[in-house]
C-alpha positions as CSV (number, residue, x, y, z in Angstrom):
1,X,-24.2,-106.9,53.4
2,X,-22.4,-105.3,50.5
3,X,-18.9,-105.3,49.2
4,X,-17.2,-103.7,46.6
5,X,-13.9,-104.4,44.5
6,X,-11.9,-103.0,41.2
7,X,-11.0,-105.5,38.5
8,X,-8.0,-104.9,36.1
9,X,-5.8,-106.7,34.5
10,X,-2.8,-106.1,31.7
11,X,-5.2,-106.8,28.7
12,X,-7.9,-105.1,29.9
13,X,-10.2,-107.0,28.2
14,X,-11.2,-110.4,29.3
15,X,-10.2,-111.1,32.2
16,X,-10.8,-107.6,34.1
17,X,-14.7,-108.7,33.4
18,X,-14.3,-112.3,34.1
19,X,-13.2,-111.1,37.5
20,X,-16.1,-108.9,38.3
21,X,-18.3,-111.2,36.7
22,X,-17.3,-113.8,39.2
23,X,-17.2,-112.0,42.2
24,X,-21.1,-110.6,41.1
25,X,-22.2,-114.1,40.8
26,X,-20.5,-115.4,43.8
27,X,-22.9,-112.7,46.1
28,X,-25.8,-113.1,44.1
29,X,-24.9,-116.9,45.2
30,X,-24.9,-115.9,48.7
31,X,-27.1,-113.0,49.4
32,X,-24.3,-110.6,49.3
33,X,-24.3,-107.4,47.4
34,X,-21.8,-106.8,45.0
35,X,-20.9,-103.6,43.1
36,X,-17.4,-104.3,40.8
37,X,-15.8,-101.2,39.0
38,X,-14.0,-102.8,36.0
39,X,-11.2,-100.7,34.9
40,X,-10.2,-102.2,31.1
41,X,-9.6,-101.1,27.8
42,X,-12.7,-99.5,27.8
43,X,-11.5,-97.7,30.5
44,X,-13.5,-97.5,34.3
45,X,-17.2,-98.6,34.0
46,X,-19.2,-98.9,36.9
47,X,-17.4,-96.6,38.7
48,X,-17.7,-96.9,42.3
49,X,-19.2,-93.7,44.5
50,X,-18.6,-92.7,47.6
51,X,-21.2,-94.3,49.4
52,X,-20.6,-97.8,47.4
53,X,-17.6,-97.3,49.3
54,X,-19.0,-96.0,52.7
55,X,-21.9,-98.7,52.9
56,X,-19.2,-101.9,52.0
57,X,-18.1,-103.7,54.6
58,X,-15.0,-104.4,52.5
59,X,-12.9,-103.7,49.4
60,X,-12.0,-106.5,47.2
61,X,-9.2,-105.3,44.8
62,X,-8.6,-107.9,41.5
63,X,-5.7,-106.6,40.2
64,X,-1.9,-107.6,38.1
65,X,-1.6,-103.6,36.7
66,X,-2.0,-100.7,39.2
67,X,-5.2,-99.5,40.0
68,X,-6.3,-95.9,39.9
69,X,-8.0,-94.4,43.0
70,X,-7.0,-96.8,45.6
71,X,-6.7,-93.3,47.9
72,X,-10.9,-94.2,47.5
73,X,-10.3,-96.8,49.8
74,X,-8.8,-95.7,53.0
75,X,-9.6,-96.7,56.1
76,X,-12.1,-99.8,54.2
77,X,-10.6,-103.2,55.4
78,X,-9.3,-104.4,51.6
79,X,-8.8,-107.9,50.1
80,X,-6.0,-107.8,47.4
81,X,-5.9,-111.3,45.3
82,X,-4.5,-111.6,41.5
83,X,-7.1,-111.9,38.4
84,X,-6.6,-115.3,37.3
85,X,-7.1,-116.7,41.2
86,X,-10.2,-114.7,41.7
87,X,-12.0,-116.3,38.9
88,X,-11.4,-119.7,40.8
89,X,-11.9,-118.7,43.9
90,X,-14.4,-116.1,44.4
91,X,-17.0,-118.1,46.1
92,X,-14.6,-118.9,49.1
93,X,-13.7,-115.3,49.5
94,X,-17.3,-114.7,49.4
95,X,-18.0,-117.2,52.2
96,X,-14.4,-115.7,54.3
97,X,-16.1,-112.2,53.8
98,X,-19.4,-113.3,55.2
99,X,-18.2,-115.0,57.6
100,X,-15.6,-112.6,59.1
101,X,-18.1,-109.3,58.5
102,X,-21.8,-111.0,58.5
């Protein structure tokens, strides 16, 4: 199973890679593939391709500031949640995701 997501946040610094970090380690936790694109103040790093995209079974968008290239993610079943609550609560999306797609 793999799932993808964008991470952003005002800053862009911190928190945009505490959210990716935390989703990553919540898979690795689980057996789940994760692949986060982080778009900060270094601007997008690990940008996602289009087959990260076509082999997800879902889109996890981290965001409080727009994202760009959300057009990527048409027709994907997305999860939209706020920075700070991700890094709590990755794990249980984690689990909903397996759950709901495994």
């Amino acid at each position: 199973m793999k799932v993808v997501g964008v991470t952003s946040c005002p800053s862009g610094v911190a928190h945009t890679y505490m959210a990716a970090e935390a989703l990553v380690m919540a898979g690795k936790n689980l057996g789940i593939e994760v692949k986060i694109e982080t778009q900060g103040g270094a601007g997008v790093e690990n940008e996602l391709n289009a087959k990260d995209i076509e082999e997800a079974v879902c889109v996890v968008l981290v965001n409080d500031v727009a994202i760009k290239g959300v057009e990527r993610f048409k027709g994907k079943k997305v999860v939209k949640m706020g920075v700070s609550d991700i890094i709590k609560k990755a794990e249980p999306l984690m689990v909903k995701i397996q759950k709901t797609f495994g």
